[in-house]
LUMDREN-720214 format. One line per 4 residues: number of its first residue (from 1); their letters; for each residue x negated, y negated, z negated of N, C-alpha, C. Coordinates in nm, 3 decimals, always signed. Atoms other than C-alpha are relative to their C-alpha. Layout:
# residues N
NUM = a = X,Y,Z,X,Y,Z,X,Y,Z  ...
END
This chain:
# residues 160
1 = xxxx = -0.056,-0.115,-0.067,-9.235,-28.353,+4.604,+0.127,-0.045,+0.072  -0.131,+0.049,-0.046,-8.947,-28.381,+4.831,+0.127,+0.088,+0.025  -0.143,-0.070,+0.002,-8.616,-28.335,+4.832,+0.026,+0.130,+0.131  -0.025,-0.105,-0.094,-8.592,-28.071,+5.112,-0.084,+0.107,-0.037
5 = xxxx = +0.069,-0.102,+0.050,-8.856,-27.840,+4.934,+0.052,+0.073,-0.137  -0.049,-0.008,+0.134,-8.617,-27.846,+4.617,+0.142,+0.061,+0.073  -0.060,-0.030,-0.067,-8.334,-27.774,+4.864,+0.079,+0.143,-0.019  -0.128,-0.159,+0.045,-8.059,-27.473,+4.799,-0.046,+0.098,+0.083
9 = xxxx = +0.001,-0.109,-0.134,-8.121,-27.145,+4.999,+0.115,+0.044,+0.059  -0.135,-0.017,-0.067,-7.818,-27.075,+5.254,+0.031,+0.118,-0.097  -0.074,-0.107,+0.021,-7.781,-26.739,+5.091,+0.015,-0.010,-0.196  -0.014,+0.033,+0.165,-7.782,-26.905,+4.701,+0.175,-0.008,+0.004
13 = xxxx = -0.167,+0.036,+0.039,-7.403,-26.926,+4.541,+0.001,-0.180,-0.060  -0.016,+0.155,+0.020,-7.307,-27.291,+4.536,+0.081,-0.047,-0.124  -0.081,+0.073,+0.088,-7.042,-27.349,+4.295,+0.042,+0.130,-0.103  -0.087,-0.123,+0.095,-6.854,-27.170,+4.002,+0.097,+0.084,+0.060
17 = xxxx = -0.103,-0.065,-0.024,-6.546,-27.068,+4.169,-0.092,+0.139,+0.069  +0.048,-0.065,-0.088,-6.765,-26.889,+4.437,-0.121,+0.144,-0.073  +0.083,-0.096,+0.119,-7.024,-26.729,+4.124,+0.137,+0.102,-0.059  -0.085,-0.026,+0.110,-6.697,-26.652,+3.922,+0.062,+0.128,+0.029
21 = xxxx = -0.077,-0.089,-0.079,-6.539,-26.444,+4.235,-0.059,+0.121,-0.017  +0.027,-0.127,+0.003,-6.760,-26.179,+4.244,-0.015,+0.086,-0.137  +0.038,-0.092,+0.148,-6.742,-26.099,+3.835,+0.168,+0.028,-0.031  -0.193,+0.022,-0.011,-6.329,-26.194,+3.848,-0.039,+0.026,-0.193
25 = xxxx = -0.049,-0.027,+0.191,-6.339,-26.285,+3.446,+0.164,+0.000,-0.006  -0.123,-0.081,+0.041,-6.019,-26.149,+3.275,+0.057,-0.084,-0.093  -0.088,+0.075,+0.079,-5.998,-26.367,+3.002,-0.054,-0.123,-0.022  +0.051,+0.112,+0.026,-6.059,-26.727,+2.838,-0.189,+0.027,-0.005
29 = xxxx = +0.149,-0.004,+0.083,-6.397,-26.562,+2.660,-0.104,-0.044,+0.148  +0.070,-0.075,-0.112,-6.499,-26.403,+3.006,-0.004,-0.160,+0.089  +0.034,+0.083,-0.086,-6.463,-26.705,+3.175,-0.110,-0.119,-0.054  +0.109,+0.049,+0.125,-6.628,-26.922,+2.872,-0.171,+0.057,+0.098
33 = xxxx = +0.081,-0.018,+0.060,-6.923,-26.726,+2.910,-0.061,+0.044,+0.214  +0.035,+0.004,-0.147,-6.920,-26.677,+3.343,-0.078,-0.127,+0.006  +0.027,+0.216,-0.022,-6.936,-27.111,+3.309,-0.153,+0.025,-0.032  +0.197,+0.017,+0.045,-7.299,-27.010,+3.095,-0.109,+0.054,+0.121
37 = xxxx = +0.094,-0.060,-0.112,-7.445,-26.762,+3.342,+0.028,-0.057,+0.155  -0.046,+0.107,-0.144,-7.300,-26.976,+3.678,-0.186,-0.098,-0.016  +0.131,+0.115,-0.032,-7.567,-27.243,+3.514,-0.151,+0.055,-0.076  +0.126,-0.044,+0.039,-7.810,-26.990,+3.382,-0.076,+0.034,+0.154
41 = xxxx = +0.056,-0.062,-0.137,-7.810,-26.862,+3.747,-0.048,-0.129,+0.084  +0.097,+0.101,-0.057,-7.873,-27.217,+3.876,-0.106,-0.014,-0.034  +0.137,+0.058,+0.034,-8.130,-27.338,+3.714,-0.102,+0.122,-0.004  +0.086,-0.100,-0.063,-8.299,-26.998,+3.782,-0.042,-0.038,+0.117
45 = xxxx = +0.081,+0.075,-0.158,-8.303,-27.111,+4.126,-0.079,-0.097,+0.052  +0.090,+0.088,-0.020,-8.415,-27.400,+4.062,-0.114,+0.031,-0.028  +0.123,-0.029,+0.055,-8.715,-27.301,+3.885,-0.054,+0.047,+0.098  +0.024,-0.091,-0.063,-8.734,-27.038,+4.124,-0.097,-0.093,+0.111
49 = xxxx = +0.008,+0.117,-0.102,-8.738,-27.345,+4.409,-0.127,-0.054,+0.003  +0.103,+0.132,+0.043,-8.987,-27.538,+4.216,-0.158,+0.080,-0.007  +0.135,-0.027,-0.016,-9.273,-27.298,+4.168,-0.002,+0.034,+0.134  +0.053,-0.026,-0.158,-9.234,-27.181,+4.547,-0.054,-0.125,+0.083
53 = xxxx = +0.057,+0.091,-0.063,-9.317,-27.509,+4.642,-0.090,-0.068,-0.047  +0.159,+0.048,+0.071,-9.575,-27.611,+4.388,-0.137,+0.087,+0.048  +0.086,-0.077,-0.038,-9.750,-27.288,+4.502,-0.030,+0.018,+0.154  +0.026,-0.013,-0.140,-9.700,-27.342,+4.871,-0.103,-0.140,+0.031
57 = xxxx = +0.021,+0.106,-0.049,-9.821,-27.702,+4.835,-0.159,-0.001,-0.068  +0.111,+0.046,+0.069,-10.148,-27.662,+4.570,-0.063,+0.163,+0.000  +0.076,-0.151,-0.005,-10.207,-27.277,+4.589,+0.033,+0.094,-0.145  +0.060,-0.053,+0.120,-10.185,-27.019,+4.271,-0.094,-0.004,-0.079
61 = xxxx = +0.192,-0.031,+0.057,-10.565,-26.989,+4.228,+0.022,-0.156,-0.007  +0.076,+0.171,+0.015,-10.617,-27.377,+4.286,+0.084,-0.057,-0.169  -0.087,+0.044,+0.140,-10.304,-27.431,+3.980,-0.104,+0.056,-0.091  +0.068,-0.044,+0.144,-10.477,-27.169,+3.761,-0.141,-0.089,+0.013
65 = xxxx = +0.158,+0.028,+0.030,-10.837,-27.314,+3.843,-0.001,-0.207,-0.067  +0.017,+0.117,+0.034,-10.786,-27.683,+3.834,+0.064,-0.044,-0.093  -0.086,+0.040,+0.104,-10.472,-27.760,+3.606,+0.077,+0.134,-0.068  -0.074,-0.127,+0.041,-10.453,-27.441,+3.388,+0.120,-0.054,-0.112
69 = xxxx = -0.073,+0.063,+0.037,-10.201,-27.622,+3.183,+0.106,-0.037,-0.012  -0.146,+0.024,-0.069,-9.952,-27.727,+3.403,+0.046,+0.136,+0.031  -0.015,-0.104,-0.007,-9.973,-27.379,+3.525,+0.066,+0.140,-0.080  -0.077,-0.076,+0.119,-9.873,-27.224,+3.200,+0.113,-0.062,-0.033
73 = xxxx = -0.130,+0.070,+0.006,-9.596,-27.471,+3.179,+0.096,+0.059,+0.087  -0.100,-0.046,-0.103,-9.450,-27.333,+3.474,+0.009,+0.117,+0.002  -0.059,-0.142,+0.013,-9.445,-26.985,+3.399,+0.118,+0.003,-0.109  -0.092,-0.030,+0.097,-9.309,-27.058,+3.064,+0.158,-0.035,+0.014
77 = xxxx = -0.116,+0.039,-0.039,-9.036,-27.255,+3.238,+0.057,+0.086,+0.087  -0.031,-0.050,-0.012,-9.015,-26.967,+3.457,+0.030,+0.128,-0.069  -0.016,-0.087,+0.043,-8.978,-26.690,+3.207,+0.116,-0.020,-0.121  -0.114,+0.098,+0.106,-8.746,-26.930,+2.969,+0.130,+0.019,+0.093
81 = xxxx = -0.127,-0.041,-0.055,-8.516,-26.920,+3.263,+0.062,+0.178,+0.050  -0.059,-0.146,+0.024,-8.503,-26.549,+3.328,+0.063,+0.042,-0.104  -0.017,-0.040,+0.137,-8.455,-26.476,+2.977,+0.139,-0.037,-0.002  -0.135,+0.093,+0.015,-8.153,-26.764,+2.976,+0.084,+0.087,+0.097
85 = xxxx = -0.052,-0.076,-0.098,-8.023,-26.548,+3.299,+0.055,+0.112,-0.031  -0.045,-0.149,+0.007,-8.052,-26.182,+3.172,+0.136,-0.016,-0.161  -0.088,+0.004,+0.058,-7.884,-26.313,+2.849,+0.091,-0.046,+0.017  -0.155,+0.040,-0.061,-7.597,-26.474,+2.993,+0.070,+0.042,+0.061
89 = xxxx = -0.117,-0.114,-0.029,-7.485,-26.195,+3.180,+0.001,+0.074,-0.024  +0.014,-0.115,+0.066,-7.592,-25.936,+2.915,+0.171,-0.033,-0.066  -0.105,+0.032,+0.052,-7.323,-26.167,+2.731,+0.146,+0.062,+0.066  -0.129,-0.046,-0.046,-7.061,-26.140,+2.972,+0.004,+0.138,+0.035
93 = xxxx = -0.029,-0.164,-0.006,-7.109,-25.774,+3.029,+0.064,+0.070,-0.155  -0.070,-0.049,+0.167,-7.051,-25.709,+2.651,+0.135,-0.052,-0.009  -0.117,+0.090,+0.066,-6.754,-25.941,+2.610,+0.131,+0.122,+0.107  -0.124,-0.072,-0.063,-6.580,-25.712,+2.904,-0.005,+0.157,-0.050
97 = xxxx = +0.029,-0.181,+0.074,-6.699,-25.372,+2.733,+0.099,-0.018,-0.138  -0.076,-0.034,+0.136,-6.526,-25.509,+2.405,+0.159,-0.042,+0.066  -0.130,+0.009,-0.045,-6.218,-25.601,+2.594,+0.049,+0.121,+0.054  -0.024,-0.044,-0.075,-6.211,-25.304,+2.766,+0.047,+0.022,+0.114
101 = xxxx = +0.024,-0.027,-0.134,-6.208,-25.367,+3.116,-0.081,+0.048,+0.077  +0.141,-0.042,-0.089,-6.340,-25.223,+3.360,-0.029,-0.082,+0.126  +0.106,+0.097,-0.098,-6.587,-25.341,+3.614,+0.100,-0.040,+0.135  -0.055,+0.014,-0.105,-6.417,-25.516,+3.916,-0.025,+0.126,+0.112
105 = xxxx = +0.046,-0.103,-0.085,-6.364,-25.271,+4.196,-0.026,-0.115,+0.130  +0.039,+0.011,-0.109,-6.539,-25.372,+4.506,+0.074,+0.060,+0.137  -0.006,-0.074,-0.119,-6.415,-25.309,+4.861,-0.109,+0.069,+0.041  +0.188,-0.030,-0.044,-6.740,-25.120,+5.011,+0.044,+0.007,+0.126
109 = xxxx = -0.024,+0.007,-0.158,-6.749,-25.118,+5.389,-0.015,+0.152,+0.023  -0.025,-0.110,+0.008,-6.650,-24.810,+5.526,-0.160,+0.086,+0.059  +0.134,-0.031,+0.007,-6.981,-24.553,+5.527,+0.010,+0.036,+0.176  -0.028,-0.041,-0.158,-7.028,-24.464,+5.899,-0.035,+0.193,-0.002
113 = xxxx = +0.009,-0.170,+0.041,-6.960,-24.090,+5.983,-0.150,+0.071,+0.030  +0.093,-0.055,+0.009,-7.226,-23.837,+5.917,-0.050,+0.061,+0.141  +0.046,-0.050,-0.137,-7.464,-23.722,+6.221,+0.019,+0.115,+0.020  -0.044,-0.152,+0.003,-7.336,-23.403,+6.351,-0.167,+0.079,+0.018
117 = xxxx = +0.120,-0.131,+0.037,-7.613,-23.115,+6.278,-0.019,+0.026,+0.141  +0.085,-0.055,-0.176,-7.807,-23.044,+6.591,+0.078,+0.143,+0.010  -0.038,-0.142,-0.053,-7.671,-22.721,+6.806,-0.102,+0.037,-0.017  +0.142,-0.151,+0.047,-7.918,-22.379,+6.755,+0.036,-0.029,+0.187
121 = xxxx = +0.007,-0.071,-0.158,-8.039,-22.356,+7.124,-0.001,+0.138,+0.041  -0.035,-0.125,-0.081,-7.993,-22.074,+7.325,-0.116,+0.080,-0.045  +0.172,-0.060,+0.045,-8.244,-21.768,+7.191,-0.034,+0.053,+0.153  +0.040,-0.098,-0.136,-8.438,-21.688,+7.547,-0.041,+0.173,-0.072
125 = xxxx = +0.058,-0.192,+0.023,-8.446,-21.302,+7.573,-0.161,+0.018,-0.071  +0.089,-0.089,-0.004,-8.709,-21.159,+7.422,-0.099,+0.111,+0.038  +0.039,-0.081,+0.003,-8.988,-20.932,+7.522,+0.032,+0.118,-0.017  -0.051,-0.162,+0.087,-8.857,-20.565,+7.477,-0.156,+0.064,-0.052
129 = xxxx = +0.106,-0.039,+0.092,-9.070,-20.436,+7.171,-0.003,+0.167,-0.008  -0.014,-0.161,+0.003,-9.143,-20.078,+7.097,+0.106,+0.055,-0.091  -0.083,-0.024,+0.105,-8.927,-20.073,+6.782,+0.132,-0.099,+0.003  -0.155,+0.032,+0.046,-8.563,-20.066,+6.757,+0.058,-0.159,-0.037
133 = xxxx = -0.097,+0.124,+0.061,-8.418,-20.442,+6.657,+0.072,+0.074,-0.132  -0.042,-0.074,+0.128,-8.341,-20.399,+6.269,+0.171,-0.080,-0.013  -0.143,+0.087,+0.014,-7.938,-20.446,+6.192,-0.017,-0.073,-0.110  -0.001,+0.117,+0.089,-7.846,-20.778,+5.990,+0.050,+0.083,-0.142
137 = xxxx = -0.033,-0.044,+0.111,-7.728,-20.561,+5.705,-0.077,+0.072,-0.081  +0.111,-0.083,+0.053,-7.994,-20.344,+5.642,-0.145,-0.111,-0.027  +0.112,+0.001,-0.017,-8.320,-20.458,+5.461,-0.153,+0.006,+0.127  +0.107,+0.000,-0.087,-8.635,-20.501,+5.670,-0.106,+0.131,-0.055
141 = xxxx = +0.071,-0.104,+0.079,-8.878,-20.194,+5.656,-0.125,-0.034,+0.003  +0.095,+0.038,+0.001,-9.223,-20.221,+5.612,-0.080,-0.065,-0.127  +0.035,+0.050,+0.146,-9.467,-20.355,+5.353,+0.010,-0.147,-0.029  -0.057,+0.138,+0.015,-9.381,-20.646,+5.169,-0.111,-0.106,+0.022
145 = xxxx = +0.130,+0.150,-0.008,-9.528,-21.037,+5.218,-0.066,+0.012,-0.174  +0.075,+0.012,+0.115,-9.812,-21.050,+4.964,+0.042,-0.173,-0.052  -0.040,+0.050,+0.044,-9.729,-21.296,+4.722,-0.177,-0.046,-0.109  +0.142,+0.035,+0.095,-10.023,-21.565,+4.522,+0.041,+0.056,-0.132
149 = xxxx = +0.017,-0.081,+0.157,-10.109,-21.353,+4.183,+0.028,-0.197,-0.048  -0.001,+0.154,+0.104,-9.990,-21.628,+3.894,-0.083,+0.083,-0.099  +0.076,-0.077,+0.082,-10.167,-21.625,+3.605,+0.028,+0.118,-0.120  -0.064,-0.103,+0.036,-9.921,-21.386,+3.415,+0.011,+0.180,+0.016
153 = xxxx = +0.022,-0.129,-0.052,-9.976,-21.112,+3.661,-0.142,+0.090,-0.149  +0.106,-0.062,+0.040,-10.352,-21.012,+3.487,+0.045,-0.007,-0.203  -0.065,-0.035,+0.067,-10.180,-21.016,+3.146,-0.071,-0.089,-0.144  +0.085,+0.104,+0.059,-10.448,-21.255,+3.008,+0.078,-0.132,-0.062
157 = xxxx = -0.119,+0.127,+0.046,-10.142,-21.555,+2.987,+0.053,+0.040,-0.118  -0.105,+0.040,+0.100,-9.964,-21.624,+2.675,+0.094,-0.052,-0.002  -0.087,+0.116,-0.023,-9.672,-21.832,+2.699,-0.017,-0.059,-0.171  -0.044,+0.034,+0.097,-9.646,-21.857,+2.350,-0.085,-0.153,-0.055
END
């Protein structure tokens, strides 16, 4: 396999300082335990790295069909490193819950302003009807909108 298929992704975190920034540990522990998940989060990637290019180079189906074996090796090495991942920053999430800090605040980029609500267009005149225009304060007269029967109406329902 070659080295350029094993290769970092531009948008991976390269080093500790640069992992460390976006959690800002508080104390010795917190930083202790950033150092674990920094290299739980590498070697995630790597793994990550390594089956995308075993599977770009031999296929899924062709791994499971020809070398089911190796194939189970490499999940287990991928599910060994998740595991190593979620617990290493389950860790450091606990260690800042018993310190009581709270979570770094983030800048957020400012939200962009809300779309102003469409204008009501102009109502064109109307037709003149035979009946009066009803005022906005008064009820509407007439018989009411029929409404679907539930099954409560016929008296047959129970709730109980």
């Amino acid at each position: 396999m070659s080295a350029e298929a094993l290769a970092p992704t531009p948008d991976s975190v390269h080093d500790l300082a640069e992992f460390a920034s976006h959690y800002s540990p508080a104390t010795p522990e917190e930083n202790l335990l950033i150092s674990h998940a920094w290299r739980a989060w590498s070697h995630l990637q790597q793994i990550y790295a390594l089956y995308e290019a075993i599977v770009a180079q031999r296929g899924i189906v062709a791994l499971f069909n020809d070398d089911f074996a190796r194939y189970k090796q490499l999940n287990r090495d991928l599910a060994q490193a998740e595991r190593m991942w979620n617990r290493a920053i389950a860790a450091f999430w606990q260690a800042r819950k018993r310190q009581g800090a709270a979570p770094p605040q983030r800048v957020q980029p400012a939200a962009p302003p809300p779309p102003e609500p469409p204008q009501p267009e102009p109502v064109a005149a109307a037709a003149p009807s035979s009946e009066p225009p009803t005022p906005p304060d008064q009820p509407p007269t007439g018989p009411a909108p029929r409404r679907r029967p539930m099954p409560w109406d016929s008296g047959a329902w129970d709730p109980r």
